[in-house]
N, C-alpha and C positions, 0 to 999 in steps of 0.2 A: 798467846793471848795478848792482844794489844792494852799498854796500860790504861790509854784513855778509854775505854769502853765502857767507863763506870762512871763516866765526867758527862753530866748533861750538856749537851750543845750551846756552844758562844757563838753566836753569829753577830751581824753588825748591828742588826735593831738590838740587841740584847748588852750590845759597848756603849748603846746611848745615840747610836747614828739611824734614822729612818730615811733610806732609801724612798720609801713608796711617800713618804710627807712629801722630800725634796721634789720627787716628779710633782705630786698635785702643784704644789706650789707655781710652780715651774711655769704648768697650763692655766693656772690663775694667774700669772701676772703677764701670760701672753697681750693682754688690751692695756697691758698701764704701761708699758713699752713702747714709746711712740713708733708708729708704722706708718702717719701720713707723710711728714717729714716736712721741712720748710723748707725756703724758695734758696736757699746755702748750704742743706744740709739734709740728704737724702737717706735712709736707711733703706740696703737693699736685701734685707734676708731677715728671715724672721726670730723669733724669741727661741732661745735652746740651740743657737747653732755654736761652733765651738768658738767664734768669734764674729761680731758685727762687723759688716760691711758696711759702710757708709760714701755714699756720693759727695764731695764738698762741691760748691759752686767754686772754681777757678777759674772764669775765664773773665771777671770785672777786676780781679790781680792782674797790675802790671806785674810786679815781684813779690808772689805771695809768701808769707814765713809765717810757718806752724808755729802756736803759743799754746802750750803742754803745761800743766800745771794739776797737780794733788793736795788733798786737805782731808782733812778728820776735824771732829768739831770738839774736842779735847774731852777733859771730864764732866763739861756742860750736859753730853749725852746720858749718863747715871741719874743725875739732877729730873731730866727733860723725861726718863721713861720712869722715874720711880713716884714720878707726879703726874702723868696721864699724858702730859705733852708731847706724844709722839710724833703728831703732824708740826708739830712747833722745830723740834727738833731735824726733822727732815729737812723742812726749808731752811734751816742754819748754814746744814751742812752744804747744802746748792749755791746759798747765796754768799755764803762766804770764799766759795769755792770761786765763783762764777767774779767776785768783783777784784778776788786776786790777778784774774786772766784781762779782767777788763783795762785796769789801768794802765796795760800797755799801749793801749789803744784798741785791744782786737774785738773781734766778733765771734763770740760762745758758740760753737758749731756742737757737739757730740757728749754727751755724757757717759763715764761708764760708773756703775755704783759697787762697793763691795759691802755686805754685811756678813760681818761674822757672831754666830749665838751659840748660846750653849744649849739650848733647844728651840727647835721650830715650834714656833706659836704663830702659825699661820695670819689669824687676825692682825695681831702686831705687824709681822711682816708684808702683811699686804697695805696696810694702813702707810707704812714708812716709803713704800716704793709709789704709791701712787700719790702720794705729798711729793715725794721731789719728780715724779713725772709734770704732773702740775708745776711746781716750782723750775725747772727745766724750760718752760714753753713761757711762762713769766717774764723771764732773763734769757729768751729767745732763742732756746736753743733747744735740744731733745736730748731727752733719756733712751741709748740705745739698747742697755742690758748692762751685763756684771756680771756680779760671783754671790751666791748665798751660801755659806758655810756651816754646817751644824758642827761645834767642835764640844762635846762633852768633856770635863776634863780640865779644858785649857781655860772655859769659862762657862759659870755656874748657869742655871736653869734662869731667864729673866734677864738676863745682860748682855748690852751688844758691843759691838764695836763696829763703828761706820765708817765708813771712808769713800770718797770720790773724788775722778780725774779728768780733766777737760781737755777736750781739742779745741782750740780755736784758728782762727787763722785773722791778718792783718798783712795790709802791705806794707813792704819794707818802709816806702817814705810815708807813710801815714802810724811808724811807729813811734811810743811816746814814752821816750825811757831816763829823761830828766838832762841827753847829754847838751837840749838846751836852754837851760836854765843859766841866767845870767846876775848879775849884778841888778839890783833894782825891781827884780820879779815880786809880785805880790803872793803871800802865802793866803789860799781861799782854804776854810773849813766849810765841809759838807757835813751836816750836824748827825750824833749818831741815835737812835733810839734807846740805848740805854746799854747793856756790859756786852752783846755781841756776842761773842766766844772765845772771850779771854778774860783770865783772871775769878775761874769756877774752882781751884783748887783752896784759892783764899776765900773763897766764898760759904764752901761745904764744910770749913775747919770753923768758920764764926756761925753756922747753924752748929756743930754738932758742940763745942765752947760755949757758947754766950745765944742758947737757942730764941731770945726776947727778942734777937732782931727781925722773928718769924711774924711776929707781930705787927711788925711798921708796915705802914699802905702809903699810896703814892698817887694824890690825886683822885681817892677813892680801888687803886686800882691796889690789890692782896701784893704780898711779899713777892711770892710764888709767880705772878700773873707778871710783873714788873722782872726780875732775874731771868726768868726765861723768855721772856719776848724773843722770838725770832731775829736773827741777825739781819737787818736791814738791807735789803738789794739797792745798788747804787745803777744801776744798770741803764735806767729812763737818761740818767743826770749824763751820767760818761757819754751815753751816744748823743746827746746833744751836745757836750762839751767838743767830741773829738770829729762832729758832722760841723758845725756851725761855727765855731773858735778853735779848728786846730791849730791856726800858725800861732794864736796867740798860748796857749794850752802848752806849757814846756817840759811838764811833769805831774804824777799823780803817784800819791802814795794812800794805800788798803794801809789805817792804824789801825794793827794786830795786835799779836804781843809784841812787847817791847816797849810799848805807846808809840807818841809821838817824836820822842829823838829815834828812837832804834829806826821805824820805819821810813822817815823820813830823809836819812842821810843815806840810806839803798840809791836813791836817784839822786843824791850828790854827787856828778863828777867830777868839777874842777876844787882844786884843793885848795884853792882861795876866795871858796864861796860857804858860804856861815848863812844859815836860814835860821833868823832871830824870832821867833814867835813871843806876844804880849799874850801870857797869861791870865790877865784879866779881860780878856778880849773872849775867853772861851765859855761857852754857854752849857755848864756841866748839868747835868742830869740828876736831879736830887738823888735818885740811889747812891752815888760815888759819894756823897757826902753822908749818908748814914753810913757806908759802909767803912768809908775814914776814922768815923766815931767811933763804931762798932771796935773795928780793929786797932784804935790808940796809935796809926801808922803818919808817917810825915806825909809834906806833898812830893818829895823826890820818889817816894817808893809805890804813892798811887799813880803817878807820871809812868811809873815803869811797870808797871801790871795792867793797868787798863787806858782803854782810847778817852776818859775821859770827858766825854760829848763830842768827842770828834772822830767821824769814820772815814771819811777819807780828805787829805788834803790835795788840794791844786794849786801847783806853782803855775801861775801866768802872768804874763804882760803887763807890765804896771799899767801900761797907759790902759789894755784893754779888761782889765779885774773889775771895774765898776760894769761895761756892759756884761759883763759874762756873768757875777754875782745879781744885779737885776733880774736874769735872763732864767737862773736858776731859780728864782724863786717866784718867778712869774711861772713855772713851772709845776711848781709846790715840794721844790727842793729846798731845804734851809741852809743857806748859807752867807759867811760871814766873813771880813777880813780879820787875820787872827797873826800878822807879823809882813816882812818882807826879807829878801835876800841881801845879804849885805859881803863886802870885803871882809876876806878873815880866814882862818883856820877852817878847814873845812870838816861842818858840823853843825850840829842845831843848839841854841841859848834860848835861854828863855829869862823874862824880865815880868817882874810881878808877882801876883800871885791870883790863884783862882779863886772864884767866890762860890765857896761848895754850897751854902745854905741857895 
């Protein structure tokens, strides 16, 4: 007699994994998987194959170079599903993904997305993929498919983890990777809407500490409604900075984490060039100063957790920073002179201070 013949059946629906979810799922998000394709960027096979095919437009490349780039929208995404924001949260993760690829100069061709849960919740899940489908065609490019992962076990019923990875493509001499950046360059901020998706782990430790500052509004607009706002696509700004002003255009930096020094010395190349930004030149977003209060922190450590009103910087042209700042904001992009590049150690200083009220 076999010993297990007394052991009711474990099959995979019974570990926590449904099989038959994953298929529906599957044939539901067949229409939120772009299929028309854009005039760069062709998908030629459909939803559920075991890999996307994709057409790129190569033949307006002289010397085309693939720009490959992944992101996760850190533990902003906990915040964004445990308060309704799931479509908020989707587009984070796109645009934050999409303006890392842009600042090279490139052109956002293909998206692939991964979600992993600890149970399929269909609605959820449909909700998340058709926001960054959307968000995708936004920042001019298409969702071609992914991975949905049901992992019981590794993460509870209600939690996800998101992740996305971009193909772009730019040609070599239209790339913009800071090597020219000179002496004399002006530093341009592009202003940010408010924390993006950096600096949610100090965030969720001053609600679950000092929950009063659940309380503060911002212009009429709730706590909740101002922290999660959507990470801001740069995308409109970059394609006319790098269509219109590339020779003037000699660098761009996505402030991430790290702020404004970390990010910004990535497109530092020469080691005798010092990008001095005036701190009071920057136009901070009242959140970052309750959330200074809130946390009793200096300004060096809110410098180093969050962009501080500023999402991405432009190093250009001294002589040409005043047409291109005009140009951006004739656009309904904000931006502003916030320093210059100077002789020196190569690295970012800063002089002043911000005026967080």
């Amino acid at each position: 007699m076999n010993n297990n013949d007394n052991i009711g059946k474990i099959d995979y629906e019974a570990s926590g994994v449904s099989i038959d979810a994953a298929d529906d799922l599957k044939r539901q998000i067949g229409g939120d998987v772009s299929a028309r394709g854009l005039e760069h960027c062709v998908p030629l096979n459909r939803t559920g194959a075991f890999a996307s095919l994709v057409k790129i437009g190569l033949s307006k490349y002289k010397n085309p170079v693939f720009v490959l780039k992944s992101e996760e929208p850190g533990s902003k995404q906990l915040l964004s599903i445990d308060n309704g924001r799931v479509e908020w949260i989707a587009r984070d993760l796109i645009n934050h993904l999409i303006n890392d690829a842009i600042v090279t100069g490139a052109q956002p061709c293909a998206v692939l997305d991964t979600i992993i849960c600890g149970k399929i919740d269909k609605e959820i899940l449909l909700r998340l993929i058709k926001e960054m489908s959307r968000a995708c065609e936004d920042n001019g490019c298409i969702l071609v498919g992914g991975e949905t992962s049901e992992q019981p076990g590794v993460l509870p019923s209600g939690r996800y983890i998101l992740q996305a990875s971009v193909l772009g493509i730019v040609d070599e001499e239209k790339i913009v990777d800071g090597r020219r950046i000179e002496c004399g360059d002006a530093l341009i901020a592009l202003a940010s809407n408010g924390l993006h998706t950096n600096g949610y782990s100090l965030v969720r430790k001053l609600i679950e500490t000092r929950p009063s500052i659940q309380n503060e509004t911002f212009g009429g607009a709730g706590f909740y409604d101002t922290i999660l706002e959507p990470h801001k696509s740069y995308a409109d700004a970059v394609k006319m900075l790098t269509g219109n002003f590339f020779e003037g255009v000699h660098g761009m930096a996505h402030i991430t984490g790290g702020g404004m020094r970390d990010n910004l010395i990535r497109i530092l190349h020469g080691d005798d060039l010092c990008a001095a930004i005036d701190l009071s030149a920057i136009r901070a977003h009242p959140i970052f100063g309750v959330i200074k209060r809130y946390a009793n922190v200096g300004d060096e450590e809110m410098l180093r957790t969050f962009n501080c009103g500023v999402g991405v910087i432009a190093v250009a042209e001294g002589g040409a920073a005043g047409g291109i700042i005009s140009a951006l904001n004739a656009a309904g992009a904000e931006a502003y002179h916030i320093g210059r590049v100077e002789k020196g150690a190569r690295g970012v200083t800063f002089k002043n201070k911000i005026r967080w009220d």
